[in-house]
C-alpha positions in Angstrom: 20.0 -92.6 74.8 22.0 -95.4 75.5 20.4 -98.2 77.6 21.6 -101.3 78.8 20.1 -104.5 77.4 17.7 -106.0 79.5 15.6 -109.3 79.0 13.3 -109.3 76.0 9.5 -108.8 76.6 8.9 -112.4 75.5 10.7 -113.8 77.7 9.7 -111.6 81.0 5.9 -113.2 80.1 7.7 -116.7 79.8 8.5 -116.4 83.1 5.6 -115.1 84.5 3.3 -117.5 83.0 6.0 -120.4 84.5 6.0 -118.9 88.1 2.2 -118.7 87.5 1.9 -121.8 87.1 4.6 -122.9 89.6 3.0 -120.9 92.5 -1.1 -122.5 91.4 0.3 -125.9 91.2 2.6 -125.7 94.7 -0.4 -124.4 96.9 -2.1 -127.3 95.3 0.1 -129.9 96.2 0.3 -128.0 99.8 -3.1 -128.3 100.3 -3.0 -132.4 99.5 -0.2 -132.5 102.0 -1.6 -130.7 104.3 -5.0 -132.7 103.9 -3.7 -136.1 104.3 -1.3 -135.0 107.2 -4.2 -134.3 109.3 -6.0 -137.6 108.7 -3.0 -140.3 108.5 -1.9 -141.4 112.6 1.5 -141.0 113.6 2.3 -144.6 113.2 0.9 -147.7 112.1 -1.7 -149.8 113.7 -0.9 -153.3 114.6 -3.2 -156.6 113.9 -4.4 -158.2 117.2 -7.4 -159.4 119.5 -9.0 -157.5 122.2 -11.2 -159.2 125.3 -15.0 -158.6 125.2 -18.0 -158.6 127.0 -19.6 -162.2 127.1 -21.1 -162.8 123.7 -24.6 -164.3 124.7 -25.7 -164.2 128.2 -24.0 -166.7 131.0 -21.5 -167.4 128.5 -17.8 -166.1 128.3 -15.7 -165.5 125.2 -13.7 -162.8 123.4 -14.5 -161.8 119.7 -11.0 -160.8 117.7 -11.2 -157.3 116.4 -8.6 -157.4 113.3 -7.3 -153.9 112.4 -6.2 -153.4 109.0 -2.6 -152.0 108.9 -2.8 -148.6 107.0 -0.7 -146.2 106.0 1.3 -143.5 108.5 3.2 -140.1 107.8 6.7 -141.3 107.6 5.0 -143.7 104.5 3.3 -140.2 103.1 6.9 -138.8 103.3 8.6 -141.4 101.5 6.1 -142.0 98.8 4.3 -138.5 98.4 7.2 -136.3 98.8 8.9 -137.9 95.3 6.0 -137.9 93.5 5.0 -133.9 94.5 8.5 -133.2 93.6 7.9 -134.5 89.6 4.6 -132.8 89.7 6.3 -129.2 90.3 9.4 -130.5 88.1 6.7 -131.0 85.4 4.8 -127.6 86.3 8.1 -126.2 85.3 8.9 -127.4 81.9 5.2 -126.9 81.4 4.9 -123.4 82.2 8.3 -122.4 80.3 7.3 -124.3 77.1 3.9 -122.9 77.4 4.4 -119.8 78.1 7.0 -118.8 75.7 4.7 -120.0 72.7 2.1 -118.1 74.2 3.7 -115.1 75.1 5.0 -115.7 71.1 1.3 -115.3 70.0 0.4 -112.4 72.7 3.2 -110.4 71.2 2.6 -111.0 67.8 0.8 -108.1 66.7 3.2 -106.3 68.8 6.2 -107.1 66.6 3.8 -106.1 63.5 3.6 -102.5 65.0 7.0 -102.3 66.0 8.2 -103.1 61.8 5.8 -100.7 60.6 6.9 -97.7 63.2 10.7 -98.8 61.9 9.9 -98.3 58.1 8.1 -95.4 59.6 11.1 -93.8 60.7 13.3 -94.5 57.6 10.2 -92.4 55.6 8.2 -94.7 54.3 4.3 -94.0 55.1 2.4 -95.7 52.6 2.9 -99.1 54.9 0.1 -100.2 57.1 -0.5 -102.9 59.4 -3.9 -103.6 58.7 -4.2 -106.2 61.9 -6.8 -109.0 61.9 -8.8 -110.2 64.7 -11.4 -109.0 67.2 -11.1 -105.5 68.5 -8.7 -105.6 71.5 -6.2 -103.4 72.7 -3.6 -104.4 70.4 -6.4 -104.0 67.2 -7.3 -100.4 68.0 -3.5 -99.6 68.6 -2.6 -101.1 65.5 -5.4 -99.0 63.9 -4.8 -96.1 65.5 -1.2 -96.5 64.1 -2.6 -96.8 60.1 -4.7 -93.9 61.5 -1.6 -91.7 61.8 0.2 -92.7 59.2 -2.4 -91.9 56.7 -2.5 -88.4 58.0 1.1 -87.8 58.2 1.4 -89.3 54.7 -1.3 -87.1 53.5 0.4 -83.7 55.0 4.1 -85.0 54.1 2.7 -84.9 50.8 0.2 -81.7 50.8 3.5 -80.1 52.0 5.6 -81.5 49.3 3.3 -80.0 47.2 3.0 -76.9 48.6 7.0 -76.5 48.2 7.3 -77.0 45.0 3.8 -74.6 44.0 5.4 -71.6 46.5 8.8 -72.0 44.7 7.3 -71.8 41.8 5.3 -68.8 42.4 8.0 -67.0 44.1 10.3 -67.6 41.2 8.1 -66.3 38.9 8.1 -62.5 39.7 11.9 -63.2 40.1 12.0 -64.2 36.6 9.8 -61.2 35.2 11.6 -58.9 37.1 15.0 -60.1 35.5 13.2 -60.6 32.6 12.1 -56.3 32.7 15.6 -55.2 33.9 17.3 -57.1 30.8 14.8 -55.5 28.2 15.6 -51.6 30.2 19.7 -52.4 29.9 19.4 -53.5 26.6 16.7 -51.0 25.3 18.3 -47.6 26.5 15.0 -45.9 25.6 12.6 -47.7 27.2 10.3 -45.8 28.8 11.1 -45.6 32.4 7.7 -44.3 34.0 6.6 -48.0 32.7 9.0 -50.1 33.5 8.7 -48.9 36.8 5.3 -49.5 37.0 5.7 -52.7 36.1 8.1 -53.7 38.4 6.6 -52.2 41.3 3.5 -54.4 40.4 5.7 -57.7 40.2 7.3 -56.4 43.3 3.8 -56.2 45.0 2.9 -59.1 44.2 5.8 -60.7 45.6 5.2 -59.0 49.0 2.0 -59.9 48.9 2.8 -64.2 48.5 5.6 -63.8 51.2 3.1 -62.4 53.4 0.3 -65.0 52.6 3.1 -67.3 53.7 4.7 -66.1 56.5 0.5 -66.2 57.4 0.2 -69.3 57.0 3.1 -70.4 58.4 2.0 -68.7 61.5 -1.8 -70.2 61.6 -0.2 -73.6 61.4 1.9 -72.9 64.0 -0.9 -71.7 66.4 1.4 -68.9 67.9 -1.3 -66.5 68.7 -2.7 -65.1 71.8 -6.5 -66.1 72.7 -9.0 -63.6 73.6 -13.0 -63.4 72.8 -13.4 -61.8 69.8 -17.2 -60.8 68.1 -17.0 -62.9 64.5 -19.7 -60.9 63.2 -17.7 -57.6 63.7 -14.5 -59.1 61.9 -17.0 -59.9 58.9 -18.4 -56.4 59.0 -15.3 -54.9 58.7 -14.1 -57.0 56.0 -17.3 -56.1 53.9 -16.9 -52.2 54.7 -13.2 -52.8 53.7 -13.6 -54.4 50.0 -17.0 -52.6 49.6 -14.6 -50.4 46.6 -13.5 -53.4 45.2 -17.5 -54.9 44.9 -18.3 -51.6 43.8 -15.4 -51.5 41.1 -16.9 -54.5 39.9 -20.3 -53.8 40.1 -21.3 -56.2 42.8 -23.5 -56.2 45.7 -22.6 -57.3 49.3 -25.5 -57.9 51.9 -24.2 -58.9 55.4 -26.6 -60.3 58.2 -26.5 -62.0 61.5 -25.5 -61.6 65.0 -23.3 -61.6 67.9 -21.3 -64.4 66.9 -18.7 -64.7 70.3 -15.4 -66.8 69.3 -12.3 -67.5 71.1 -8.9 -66.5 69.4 -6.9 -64.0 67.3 -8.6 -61.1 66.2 -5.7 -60.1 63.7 -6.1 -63.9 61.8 -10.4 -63.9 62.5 -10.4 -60.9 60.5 -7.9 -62.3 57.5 -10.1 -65.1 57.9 -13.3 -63.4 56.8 -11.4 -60.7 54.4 -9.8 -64.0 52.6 -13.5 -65.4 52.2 -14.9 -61.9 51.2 -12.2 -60.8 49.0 -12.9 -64.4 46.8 -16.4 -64.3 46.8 -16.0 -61.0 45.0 -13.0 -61.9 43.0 -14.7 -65.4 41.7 -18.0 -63.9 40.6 -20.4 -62.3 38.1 -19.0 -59.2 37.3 -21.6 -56.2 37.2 -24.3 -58.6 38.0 -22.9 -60.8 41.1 -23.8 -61.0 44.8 -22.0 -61.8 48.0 -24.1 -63.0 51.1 -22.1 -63.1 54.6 -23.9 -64.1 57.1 -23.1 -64.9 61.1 -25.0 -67.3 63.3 -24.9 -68.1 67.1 -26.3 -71.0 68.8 -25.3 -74.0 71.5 -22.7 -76.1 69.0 -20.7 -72.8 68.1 -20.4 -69.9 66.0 -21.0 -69.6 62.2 -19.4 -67.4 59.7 -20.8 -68.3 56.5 -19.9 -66.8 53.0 -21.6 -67.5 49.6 -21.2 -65.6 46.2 -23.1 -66.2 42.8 -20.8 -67.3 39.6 -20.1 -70.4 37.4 -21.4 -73.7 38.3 -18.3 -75.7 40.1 -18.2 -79.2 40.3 -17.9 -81.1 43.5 -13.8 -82.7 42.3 -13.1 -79.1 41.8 -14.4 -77.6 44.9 -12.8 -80.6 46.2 -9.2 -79.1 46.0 -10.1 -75.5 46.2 -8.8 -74.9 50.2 -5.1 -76.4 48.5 -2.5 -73.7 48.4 -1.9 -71.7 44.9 -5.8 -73.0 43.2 -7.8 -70.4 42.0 -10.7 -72.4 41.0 -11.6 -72.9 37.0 -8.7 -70.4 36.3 -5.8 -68.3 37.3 -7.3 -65.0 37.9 -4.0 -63.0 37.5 -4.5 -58.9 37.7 -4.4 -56.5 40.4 -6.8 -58.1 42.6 -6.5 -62.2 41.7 -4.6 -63.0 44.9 -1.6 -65.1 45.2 -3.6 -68.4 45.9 -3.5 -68.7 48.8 -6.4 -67.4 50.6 -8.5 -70.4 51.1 -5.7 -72.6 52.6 -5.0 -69.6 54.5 -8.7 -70.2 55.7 -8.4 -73.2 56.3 -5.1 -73.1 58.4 -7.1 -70.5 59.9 -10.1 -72.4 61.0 -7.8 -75.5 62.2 -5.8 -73.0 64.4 -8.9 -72.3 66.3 -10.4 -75.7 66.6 -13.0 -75.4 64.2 -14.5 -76.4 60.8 -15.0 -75.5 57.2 -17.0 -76.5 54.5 -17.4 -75.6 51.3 -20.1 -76.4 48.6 -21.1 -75.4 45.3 -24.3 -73.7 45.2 -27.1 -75.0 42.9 -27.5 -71.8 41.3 -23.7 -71.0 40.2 -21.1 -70.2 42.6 -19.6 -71.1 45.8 -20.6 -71.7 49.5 -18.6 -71.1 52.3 -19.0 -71.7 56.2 -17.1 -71.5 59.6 -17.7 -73.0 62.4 -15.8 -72.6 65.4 -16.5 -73.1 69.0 -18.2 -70.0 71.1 -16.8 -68.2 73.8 -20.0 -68.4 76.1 -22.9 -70.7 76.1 -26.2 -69.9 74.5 -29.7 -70.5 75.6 -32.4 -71.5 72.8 -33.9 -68.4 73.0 -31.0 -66.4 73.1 -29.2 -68.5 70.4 -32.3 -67.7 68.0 -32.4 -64.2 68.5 -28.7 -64.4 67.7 -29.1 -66.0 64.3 -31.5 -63.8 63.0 -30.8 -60.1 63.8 -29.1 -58.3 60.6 -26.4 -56.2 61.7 -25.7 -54.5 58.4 -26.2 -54.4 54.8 -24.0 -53.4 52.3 -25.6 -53.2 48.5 -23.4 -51.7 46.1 -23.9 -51.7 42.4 
């Protein structure tokens, strides 16, 4: 938008601070004006003698009264009026001079901000201002400012990342399907049945990561309708769901809890809890493992929370394990390793809704995970406890 140029913010406080000053020192002098105006006569007195009563009795005399010529107010005009005249003269200079070095230092941090939000705009985010002083409103702007460029450096580059990790994992299956299809033209005998086989599973797999995607695109988006939706329920069915795929494996699932009332999309609740499911079972002990999911209600929110036995992870690793395409210690790939994406898709999830997720190794081997997101009604204590502790199902499967 174009915009004419107007005066500059310095010097609009210039001359504020000199017509301040202008207006304090004016009503001063106009209250010594008005002051000696009411005590000074019209004119001058004159010297003289005046007859008096006889000084002493049976004698007759006067006694001279002298009366000292003072001052009138056509003397106040001619020698006040100059000198009230250099005082506002002065008042001038000294509130322009004045106030444009303070308004200088006033809008110093200012002019701080404004360079950083320029550098800002060309792309660079690794400035900060990093403003000294007390806390005033300038500081907490200024911090505020480092604030969000901190964040919006850390997701320009957790999406640079994620670029080049989705490109690369949607190239691959490209490459292995060109890969297959140059081996069948070349090999005219190939067998058919399992080339097809092959690159239906490549093809799947590629399905599957453009879905994650187009998931997680939409979760970070927030383009959902809201409704109140029982979180225990969505972890229910995602345990009866994969209960074939814990079975295959030889694993046991055991789900607890209660009502659990959240606010939000039941479509992306449920891949929400079928994400944290389907990795506790994939990231486990096989033929030995166990998956706990367990939903708690209560005043601060509603609780979904996941944990699976397996290898011990360390804290740097569990760290970086809600970052698109990592798959823990290693890169599970067969038919049921996922596409890497499902704890970022929890994540993006759990931010969508206005909630929170943790994750932490357990002591014991394997991982720990819990959601938090706000509830669609409010809980009394009472009702809140009963909620935490009533099992709704139980699923063992060896």
């Amino acid at each position: 938008m174009t915009r004419p140029q107007g005066l500059s913010a310095r010097l609009k406080l210039t001359f504020s601070y000199a017509g301040l000053v202008m207006l304090a020192g004016s009503l001063l002098i106009t209250v010594a004006w008005v002051f000696a105006l009411r005590w000074l006569p019209n004119s001058a007195p004159m010297k003289g003698a005046k007859p008096m009563a006889p000084d002493a009795p049976g004698t007759g005399g006067t006694t001279p009264i002298v009366l000292i010529l003072g001052p009138s107010r056509s003397d106040l005009m001619r020698g006040f009026a100059p000198a009230a005249a250099v005082a506002v003269l002065a008042l001038l200079v000294l509130g322009l001079v004045g106030g444009w070095f303070l308004a200088g230092r006033m809008l110093a941090p200012l002019t701080r901000i404004t360079e950083a939000t320029r550098q800002a705009a060309t792309g660079s985010l690794s400035h900060r201002i990093e403003l000294e002083g007390s806390n005033d409103e300038f500081r907490e702007l200024a911090d505020a400012f480092d604030a969000m460029l901190a964040q919006l450096e850390a997701h320009v580059a957790e999406q640079r990342r994620f670029a080049a990790n989705a490109s690369h994992e949607l190239r691959t299956p490209l490459a292995v399907t060109q890969s297959l299809l140059d081996a069948a033209r070349d090999d005219p005998h190939r067998d058919t049945a399992r080339l097809i086989e092959r690159l239906h599973a490549v093809n799947t797999r590629a399905i599957d990561l453009t879905a994650a995607l187009l998931l997680l695109t939409r979760a970070n988006q927030r383009s959902f309708a809201r409704e109140e939706v029982d979180l225990s329920l969505m972890a229910e069915e995602a345990a009866e769901t994969l209960l074939p795929l814990a079975e295959k494996r030889g694993l046991a699932i055991e789900t607890a809890g209660g009502v659990a009332p959240a606010v939000g999309s039941p479509a992306l609740l449920l891949q929400l809890a079928t994400n944290l499911v389907h990795n506790a079972i994939v990231h486990n002990l096989p033929g030995r493992g166990t998956v706990w999911v367990s939903t708690e209600a209560g005043p601060d929110g509603v609780g979904l929370t996941v944990e699976n036995t397996g290898g011990h992870l360390a804290p740097a690793l569990v760290a970086t394990l809600t970052e698109p395409f990592q798959r823990g210690t290693e890169r599970v790939q067969n038919d049921h390793g996922g596409v890497g994406l499902g704890l970022a898709i929890v994540k993006s999830i759990t931010a969508a809704h206005d909630g929170t997720l943790a994750l932490a190794a357990r002591p014991d081997g394997g991982l720990r995970v819990t959601v938090r997101l706000p509830s669609a009604r409010r809980f009394p204590a009472s009702d809140a406890a009963e909620a935490r502790y009533v099992p709704t199902a139980l699923l063992v499967s060896r």
